[in-house]
C-alpha positions as a Python dict, from the first residue, in 0.01 Angstrom:
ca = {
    (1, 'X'): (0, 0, 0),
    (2, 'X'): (301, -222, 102),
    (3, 'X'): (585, -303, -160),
    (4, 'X'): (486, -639, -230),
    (5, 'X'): (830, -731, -351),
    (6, 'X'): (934, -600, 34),
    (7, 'X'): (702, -793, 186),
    (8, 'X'): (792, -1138, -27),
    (9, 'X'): (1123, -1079, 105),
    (10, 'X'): (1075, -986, 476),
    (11, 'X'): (860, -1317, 495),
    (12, 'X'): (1126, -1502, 315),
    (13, 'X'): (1351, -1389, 596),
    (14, 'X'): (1094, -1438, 876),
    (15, 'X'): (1054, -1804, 756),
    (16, 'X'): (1404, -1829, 722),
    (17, 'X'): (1456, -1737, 1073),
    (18, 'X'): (1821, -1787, 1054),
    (19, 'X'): (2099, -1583, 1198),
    (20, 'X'): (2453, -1576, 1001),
    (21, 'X'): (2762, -1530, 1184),
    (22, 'X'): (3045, -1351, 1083),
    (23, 'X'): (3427, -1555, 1105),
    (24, 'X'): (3230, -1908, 1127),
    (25, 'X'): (3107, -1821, 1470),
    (26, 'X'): (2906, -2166, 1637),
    (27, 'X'): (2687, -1974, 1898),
    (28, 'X'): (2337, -1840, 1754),
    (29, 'X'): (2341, -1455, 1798),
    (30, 'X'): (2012, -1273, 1797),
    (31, 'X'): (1803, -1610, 1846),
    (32, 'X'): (1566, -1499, 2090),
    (33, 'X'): (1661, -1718, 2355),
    (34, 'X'): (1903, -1986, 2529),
    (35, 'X'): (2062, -2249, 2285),
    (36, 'X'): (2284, -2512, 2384),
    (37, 'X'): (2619, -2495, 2250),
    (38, 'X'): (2624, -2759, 2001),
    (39, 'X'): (2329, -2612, 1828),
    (40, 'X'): (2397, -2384, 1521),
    (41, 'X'): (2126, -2126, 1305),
    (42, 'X'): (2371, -1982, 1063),
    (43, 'X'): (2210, -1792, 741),
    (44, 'X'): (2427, -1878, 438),
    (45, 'X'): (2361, -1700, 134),
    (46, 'X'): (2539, -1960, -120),
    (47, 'X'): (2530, -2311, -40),
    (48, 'X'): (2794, -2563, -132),
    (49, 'X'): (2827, -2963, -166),
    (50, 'X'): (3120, -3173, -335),
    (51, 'X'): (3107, -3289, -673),
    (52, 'X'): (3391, -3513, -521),
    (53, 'X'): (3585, -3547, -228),
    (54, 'X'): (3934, -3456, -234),
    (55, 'X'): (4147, -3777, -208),
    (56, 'X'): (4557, -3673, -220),
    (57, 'X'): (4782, -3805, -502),
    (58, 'X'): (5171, -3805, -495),
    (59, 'X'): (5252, -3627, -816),
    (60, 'X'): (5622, -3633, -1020),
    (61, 'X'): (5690, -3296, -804),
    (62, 'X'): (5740, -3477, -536),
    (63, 'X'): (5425, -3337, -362),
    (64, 'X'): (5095, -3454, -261),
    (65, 'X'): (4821, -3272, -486),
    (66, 'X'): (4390, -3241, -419),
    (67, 'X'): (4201, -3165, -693),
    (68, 'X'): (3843, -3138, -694),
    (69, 'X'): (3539, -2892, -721),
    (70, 'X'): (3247, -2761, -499),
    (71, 'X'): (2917, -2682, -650),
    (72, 'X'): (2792, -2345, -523),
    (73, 'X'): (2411, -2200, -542),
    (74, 'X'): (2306, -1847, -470),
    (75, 'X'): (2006, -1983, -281),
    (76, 'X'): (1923, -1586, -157),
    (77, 'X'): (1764, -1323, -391),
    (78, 'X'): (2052, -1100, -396),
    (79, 'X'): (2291, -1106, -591),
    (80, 'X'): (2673, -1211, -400),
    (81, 'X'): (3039, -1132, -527),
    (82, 'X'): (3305, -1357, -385),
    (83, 'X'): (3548, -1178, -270),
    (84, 'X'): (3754, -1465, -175),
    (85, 'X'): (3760, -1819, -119),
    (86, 'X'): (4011, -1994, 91),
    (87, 'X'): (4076, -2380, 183),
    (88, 'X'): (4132, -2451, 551),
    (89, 'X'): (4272, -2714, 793),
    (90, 'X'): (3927, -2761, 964),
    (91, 'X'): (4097, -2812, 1274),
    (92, 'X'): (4279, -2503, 1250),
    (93, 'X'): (4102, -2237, 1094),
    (94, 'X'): (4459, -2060, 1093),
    (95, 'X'): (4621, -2275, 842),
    (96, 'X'): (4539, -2188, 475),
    (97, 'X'): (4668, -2431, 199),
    (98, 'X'): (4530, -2160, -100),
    (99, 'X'): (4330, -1861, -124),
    (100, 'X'): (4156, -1735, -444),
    (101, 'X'): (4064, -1362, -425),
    (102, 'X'): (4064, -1031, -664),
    (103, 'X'): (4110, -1178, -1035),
    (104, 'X'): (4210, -1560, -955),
    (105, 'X'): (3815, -1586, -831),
    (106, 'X'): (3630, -1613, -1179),
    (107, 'X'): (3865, -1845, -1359),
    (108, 'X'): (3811, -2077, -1157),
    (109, 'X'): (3420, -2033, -1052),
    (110, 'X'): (3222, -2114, -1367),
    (111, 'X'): (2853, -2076, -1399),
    (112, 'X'): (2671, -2392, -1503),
    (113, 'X'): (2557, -2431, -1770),
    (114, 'X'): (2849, -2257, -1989),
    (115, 'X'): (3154, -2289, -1827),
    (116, 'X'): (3143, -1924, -1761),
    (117, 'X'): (3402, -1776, -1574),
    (118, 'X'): (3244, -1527, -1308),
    (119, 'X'): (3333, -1429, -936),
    (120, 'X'): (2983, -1338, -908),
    (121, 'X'): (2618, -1567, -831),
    (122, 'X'): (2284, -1408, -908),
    (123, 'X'): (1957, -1557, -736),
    (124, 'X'): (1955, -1896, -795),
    (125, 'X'): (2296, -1909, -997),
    (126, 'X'): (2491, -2196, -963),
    (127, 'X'): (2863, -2245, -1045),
    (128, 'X'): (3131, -2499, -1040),
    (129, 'X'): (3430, -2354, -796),
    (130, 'X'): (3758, -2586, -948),
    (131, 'X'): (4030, -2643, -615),
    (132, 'X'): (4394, -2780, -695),
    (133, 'X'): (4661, -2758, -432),
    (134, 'X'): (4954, -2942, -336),
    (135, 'X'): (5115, -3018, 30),
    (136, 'X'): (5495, -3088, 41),
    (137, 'X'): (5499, -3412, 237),
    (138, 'X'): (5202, -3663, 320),
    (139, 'X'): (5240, -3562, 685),
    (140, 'X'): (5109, -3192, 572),
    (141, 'X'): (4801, -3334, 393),
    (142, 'X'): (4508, -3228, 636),
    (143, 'X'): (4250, -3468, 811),
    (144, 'X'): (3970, -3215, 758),
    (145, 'X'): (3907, -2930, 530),
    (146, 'X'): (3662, -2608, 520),
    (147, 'X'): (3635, -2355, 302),
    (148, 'X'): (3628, -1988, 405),
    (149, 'X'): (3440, -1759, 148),
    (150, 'X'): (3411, -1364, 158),
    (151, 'X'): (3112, -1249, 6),
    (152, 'X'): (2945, -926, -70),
    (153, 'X'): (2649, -767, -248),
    (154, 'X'): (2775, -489, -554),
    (155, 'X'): (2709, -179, -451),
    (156, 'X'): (2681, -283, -76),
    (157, 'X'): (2506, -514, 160),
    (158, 'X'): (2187, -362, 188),
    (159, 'X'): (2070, -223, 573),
    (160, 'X'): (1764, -422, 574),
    (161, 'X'): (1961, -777, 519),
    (162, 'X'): (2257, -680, 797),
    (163, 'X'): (1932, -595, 1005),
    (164, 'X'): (1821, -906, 931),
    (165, 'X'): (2135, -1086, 1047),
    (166, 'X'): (2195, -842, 1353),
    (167, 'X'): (2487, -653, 1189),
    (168, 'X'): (2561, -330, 1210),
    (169, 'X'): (2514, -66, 903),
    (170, 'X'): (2773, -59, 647),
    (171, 'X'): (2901, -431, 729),
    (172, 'X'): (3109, -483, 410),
    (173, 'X'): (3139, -846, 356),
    (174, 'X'): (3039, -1189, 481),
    (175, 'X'): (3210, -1490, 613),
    (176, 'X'): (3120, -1814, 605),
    (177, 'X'): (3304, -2138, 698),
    (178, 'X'): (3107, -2387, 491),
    (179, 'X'): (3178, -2743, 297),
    (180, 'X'): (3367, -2929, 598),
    (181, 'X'): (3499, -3299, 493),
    (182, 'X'): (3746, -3541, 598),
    (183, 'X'): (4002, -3619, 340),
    (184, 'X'): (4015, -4025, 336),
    (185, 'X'): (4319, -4179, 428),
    (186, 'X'): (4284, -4380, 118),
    (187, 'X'): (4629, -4408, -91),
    (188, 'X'): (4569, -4379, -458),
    (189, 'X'): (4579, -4678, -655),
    (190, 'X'): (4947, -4793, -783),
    (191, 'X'): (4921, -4926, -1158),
    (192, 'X'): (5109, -5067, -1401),
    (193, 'X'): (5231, -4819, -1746),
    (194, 'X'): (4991, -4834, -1953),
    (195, 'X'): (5212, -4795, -2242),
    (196, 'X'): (5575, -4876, -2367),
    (197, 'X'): (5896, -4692, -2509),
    (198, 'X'): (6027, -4355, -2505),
    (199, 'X'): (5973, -4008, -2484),
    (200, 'X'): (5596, -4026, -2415),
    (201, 'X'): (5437, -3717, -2333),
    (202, 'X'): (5157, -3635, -2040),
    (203, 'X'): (4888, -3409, -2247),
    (204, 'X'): (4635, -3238, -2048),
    (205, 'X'): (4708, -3425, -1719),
    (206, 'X'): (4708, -3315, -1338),
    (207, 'X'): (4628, -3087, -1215),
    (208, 'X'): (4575, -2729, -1388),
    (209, 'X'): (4498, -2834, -1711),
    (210, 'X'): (4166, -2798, -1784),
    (211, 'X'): (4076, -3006, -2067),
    (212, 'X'): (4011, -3337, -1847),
    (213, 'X'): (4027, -3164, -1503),
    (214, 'X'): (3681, -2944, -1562),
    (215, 'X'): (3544, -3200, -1791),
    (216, 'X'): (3237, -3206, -1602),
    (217, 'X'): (2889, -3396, -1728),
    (218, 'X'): (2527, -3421, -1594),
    (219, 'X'): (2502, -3788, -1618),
    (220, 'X'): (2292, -4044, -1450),
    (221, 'X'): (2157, -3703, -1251),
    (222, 'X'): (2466, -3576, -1112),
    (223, 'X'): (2760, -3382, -1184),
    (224, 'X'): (3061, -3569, -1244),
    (225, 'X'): (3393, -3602, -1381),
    (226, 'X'): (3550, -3916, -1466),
    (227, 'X'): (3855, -3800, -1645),
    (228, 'X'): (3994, -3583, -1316),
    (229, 'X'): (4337, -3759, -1332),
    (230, 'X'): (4301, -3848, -1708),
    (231, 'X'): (4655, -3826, -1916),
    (232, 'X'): (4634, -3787, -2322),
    (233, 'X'): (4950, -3980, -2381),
    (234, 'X'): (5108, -3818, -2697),
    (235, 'X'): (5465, -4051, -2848),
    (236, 'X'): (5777, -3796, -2986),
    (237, 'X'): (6053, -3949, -3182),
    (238, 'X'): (6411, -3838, -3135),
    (239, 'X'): (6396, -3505, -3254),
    (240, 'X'): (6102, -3417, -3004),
    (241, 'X'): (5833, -3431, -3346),
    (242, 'X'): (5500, -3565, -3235),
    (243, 'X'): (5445, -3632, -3628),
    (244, 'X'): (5653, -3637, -3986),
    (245, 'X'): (5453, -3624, -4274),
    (246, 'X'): (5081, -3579, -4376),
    (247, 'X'): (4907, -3429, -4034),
    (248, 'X'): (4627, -3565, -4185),
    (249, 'X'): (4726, -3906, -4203),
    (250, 'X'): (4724, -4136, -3858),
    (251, 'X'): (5038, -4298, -4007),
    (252, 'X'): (5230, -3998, -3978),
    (253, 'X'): (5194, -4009, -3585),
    (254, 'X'): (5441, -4162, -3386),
    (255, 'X'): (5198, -4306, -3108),
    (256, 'X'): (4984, -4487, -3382),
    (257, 'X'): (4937, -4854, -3402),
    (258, 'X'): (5191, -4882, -3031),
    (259, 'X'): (5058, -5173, -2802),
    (260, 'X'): (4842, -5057, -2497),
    (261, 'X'): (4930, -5286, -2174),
    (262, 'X'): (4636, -5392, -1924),
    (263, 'X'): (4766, -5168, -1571),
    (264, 'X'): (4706, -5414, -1335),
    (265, 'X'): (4542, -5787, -1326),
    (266, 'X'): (4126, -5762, -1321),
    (267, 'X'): (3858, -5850, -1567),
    (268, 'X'): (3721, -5671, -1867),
    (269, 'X'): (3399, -5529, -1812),
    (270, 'X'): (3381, -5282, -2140),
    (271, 'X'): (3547, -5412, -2482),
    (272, 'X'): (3388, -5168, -2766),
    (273, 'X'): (3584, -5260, -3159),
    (274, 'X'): (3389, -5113, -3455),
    (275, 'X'): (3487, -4723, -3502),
    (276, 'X'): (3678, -4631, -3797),
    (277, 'X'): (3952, -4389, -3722),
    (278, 'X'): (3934, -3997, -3742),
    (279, 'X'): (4103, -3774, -3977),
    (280, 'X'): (4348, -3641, -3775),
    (281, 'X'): (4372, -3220, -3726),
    (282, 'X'): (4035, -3190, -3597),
    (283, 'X'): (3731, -3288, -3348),
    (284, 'X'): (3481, -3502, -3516),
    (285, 'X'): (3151, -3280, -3519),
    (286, 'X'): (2827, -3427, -3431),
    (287, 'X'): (2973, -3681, -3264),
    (288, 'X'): (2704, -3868, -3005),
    (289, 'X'): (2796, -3947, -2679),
    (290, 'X'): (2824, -4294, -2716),
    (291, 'X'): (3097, -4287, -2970),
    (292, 'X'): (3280, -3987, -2819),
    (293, 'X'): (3496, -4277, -2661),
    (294, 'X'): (3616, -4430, -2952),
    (295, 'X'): (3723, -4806, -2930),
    (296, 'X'): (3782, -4849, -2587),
    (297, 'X'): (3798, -5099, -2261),
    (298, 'X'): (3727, -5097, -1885),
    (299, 'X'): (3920, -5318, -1695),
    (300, 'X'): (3785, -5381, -1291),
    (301, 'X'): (4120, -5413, -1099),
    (302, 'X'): (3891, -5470, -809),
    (303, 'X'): (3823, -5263, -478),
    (304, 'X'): (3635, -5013, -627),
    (305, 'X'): (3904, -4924, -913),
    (306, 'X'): (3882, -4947, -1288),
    (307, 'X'): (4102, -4911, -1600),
    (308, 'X'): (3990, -4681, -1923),
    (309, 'X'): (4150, -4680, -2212),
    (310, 'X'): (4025, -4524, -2549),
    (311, 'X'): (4069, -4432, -2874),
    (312, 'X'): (4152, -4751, -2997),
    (313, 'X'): (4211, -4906, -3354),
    (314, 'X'): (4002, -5075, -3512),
    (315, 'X'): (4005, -5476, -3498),
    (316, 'X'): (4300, -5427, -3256),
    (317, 'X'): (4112, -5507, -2953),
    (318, 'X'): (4255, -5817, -2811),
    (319, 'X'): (4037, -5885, -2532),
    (320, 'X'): (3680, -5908, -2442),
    (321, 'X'): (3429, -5845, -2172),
    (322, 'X'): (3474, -6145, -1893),
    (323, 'X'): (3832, -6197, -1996),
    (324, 'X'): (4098, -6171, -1706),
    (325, 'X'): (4393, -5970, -1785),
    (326, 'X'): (4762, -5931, -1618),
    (327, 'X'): (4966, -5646, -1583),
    (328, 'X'): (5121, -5584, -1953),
    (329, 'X'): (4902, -5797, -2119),
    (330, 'X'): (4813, -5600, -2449),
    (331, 'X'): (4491, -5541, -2496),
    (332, 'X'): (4457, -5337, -2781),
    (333, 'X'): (4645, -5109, -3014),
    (334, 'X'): (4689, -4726, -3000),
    (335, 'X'): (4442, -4461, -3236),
    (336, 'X'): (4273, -4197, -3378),
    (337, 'X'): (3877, -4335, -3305),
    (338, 'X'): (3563, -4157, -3144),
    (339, 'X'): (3642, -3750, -2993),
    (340, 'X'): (4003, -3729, -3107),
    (341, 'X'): (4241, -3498, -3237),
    (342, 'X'): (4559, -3701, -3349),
    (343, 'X'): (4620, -4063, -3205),
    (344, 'X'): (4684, -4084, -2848),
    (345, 'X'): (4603, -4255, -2579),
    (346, 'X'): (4311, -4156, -2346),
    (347, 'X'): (4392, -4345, -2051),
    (348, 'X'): (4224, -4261, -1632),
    (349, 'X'): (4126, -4463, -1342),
    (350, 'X'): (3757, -4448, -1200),
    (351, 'X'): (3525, -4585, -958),
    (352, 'X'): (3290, -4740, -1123),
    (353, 'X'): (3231, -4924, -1495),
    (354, 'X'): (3065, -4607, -1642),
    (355, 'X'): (3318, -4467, -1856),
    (356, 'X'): (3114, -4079, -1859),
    (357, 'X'): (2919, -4169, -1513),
    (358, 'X'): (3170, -4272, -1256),
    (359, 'X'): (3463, -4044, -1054),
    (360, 'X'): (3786, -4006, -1155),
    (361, 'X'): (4000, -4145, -889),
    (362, 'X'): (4375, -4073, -856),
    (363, 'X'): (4626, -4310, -949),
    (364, 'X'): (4992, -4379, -906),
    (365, 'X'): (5238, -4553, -1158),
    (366, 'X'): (5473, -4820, -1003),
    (367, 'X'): (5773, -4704, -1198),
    (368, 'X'): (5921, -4465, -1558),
    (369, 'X'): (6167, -4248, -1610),
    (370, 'X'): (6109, -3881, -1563),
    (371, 'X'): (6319, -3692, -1822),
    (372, 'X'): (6186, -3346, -1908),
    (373, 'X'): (5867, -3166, -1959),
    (374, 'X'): (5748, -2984, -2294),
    (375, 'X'): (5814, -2591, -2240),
    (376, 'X'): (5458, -2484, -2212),
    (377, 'X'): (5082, -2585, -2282),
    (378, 'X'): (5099, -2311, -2627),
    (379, 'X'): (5424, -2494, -2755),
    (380, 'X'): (5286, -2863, -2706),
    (381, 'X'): (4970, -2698, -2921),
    (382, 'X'): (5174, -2547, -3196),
    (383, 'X'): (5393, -2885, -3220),
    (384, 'X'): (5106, -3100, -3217),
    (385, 'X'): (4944, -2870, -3503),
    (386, 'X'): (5293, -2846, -3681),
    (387, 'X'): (5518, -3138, -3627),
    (388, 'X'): (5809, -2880, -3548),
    (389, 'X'): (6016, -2998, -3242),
    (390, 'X'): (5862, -2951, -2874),
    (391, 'X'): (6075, -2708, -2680),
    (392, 'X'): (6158, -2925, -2373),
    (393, 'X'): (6277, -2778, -2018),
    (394, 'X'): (6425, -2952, -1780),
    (395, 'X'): (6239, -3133, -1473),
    (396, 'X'): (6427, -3077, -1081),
    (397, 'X'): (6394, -3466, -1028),
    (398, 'X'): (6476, -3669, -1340),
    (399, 'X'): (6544, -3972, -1358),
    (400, 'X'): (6315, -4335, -1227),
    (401, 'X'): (5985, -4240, -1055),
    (402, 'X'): (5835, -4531, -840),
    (403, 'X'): (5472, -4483, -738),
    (404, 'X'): (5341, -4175, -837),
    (405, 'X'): (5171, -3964, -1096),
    (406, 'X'): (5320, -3805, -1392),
    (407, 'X'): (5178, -3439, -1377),
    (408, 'X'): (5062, -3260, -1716),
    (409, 'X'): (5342, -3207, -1990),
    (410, 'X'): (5551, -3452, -1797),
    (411, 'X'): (5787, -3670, -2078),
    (412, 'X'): (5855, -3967, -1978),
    (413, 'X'): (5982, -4340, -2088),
    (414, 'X'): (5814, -4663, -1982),
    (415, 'X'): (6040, -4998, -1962),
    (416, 'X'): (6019, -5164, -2275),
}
């Protein structure tokens, strides 16, 4: 009697009736017949679509930076390892701006749901593949991108499948050229500080940090991350302490109770005042979604760009939804409310109202001062937990920064 596992899967590949092509190849091979040119049969084990697409920011390096993520699904009933992936002018298959391969593949390809880290998708897997690169001038940002991936089966691409897809025996990988977009020309929006003073530190900010840049979310039935460019903006005194005193008490933090300044002129479309501050030292647990925010407001600065800011104290919001704002305007005061550690301020630009549901949308600052950067991600932590100074280093470009982003552990100090 016939397998009847075999036969599911030889009609599965009879109905597929799809021929895969090795390099990205656009001419059917194996199809039986004439096509014309222009027509394309390629069998692609994992599929891919953007959770966003990749808009280019000027960062405080001086370069242009994408950041985004393709969703991948295993949508054959073998199990693949990726080998590689690689991001390619789509014009010029030649020109690579970053390759992932060996052990830089499963940090950055998580299986949903999880988060977990894996450079391999089993039948019907899907995973979250996180992209940053930068470009050294805006004249090197690409028109159109592609994505290269080498793939193969553990163990070896089984006979049958290469069959299948006109190979010969012992073929030990895949390629496929898949998820092709334009980049839009679009220039990120320039904004206002959204803060004043000195020595104010970018926490988790773009683009390899992952607290805010793989905060993804099933909401409104998609994937989405509205905090892709988001900055926790942490306040040091003089002696680089983020806090002196009782870690437990807000007062002890110097970024609690400073003014937060409306980015740009637009209307208030969010205003939210009635959370009680957290002790400070800890995430609140239990917390529901709707409060994870804290105080906060969403400002519309128009053309499809809006303003969130949270955290906030209590009874310090100064404005409310239908007012119209101007650039420095205070609208509220800095604090310790909804999913927060110590005070700070949680501050990104998105493209829509929903402060969970919308996309995170790069964003420029119209001027600061650039003077040094904290030492490393594990001694921000262990000042933040401590109040011992931050170990600083020093930044190739210091001094004032007109229109672009502060990248993550940037210090900086807005005009007063």
């Amino acid at each position: 009697m016939r397998n009847p596992i075999t036969g599911l899967l030889v009609l599965f590949l009879l109905i597929a009736g799809a021929v895969f092509h090795i390099g990205g190849c656009h001419n059917s091979n194996g199809s039986g017949g004439d096509m014309p040119e222009d027509v394309q049969n390629e069998f692609t084990p994992i599929v891919s679509s953007f959770v966003t697409i990749p808009r280019p920011v000027l960062g405080s390096d001086g370069k242009y930076h994408m950041t985004y993520e393709l969703q991948l699904t295993n949508a054959n009933m073998l199990t693949w390892l990726i080998n590689s992936v690689e991001v390619l002018n789509a014009d010029d298959h030649n020109q690579v701006f970053v390759k992932f391969s060996g052990e830089t593949v499963a940090p950055n390809n998580q299986i949903t749901p999880g988060r977990i880290p894996s450079d391999t998708l089993a039948r019907s897997e899907t995973s979250l593949f996180y992209i940053t690169f930068s470009v050294d001038s805006l004249d090197d940002v690409p028109q159109k991108i592609a994505h290269r991936f080498n793939i193969t089966v553990p163990g070896g691409i089984p006979d049958g499948f290469l069959s299948f897809l006109s190979l010969p025996p012992g073929t030990p990988a895949l390629v496929q050229i898949i998820a092709e977009t334009q980049v839009p020309s679009i220039v990120a929006v320039n904004t206002g500080p959204p803060l004043r003073g000195t020595k104010w530190i970018a926490a988790d900010g773009c683009c390899t940090s992952e607290h805010h840049v793989r905060a993804v979310l099933p909401i409104n039935g998609k994937l989405v991350i509205s905090q892709r460019f988001a900055v926790d903006w942490e306040k040091m005194n003089d002696e680089n302490r983020i806090f002196v005193g009782d870690p437990q008490d807000v007062h002890s933090y110097f970024a609690y109770g400073e003014d937060v300044l409306a980015v740009g002129e637009g209307r208030v479309v969010v205003a939210v005042d009635k959370y009680e501050d957290q002790i400070p030292g800890a995430f609140p647990v239990g917390i529901p979604l709707e409060e994870a925010d804290g105080n906060h407001v969403v400002i519309d600065l128009g053309n499809g760009n809006f303003a969130f800011y949270a955290h906030l104290i209590k009874d310090s919001v100064a404005v409310k939804v239908g007012d119209f704002v101007t650039r420095g305007q205070v609208i509220g005061l800095l604090g310790n409310t909804g999913n927060s550690l110590v005070p700070h301020l949680h501050f990104h630009m998105m493209s829509g109202p929903s402060t969970f549901g919308s996309d995170g949308i790069p964003y420029m600052i119209y001027e600061y001062e650039l003077i040094e950067q904290a030492e490393s991600i594990e001694a921000f932590n262990e000042a933040e937990a401590t109040g011992n100074p931050l170990p600083t280093i020093p930044v190739d470009n210091p001094g004032i920064h007109k229109d672009d982003l502060p990248l993550d552990l940037s210090i900086v100090n807005f005009a007063q």
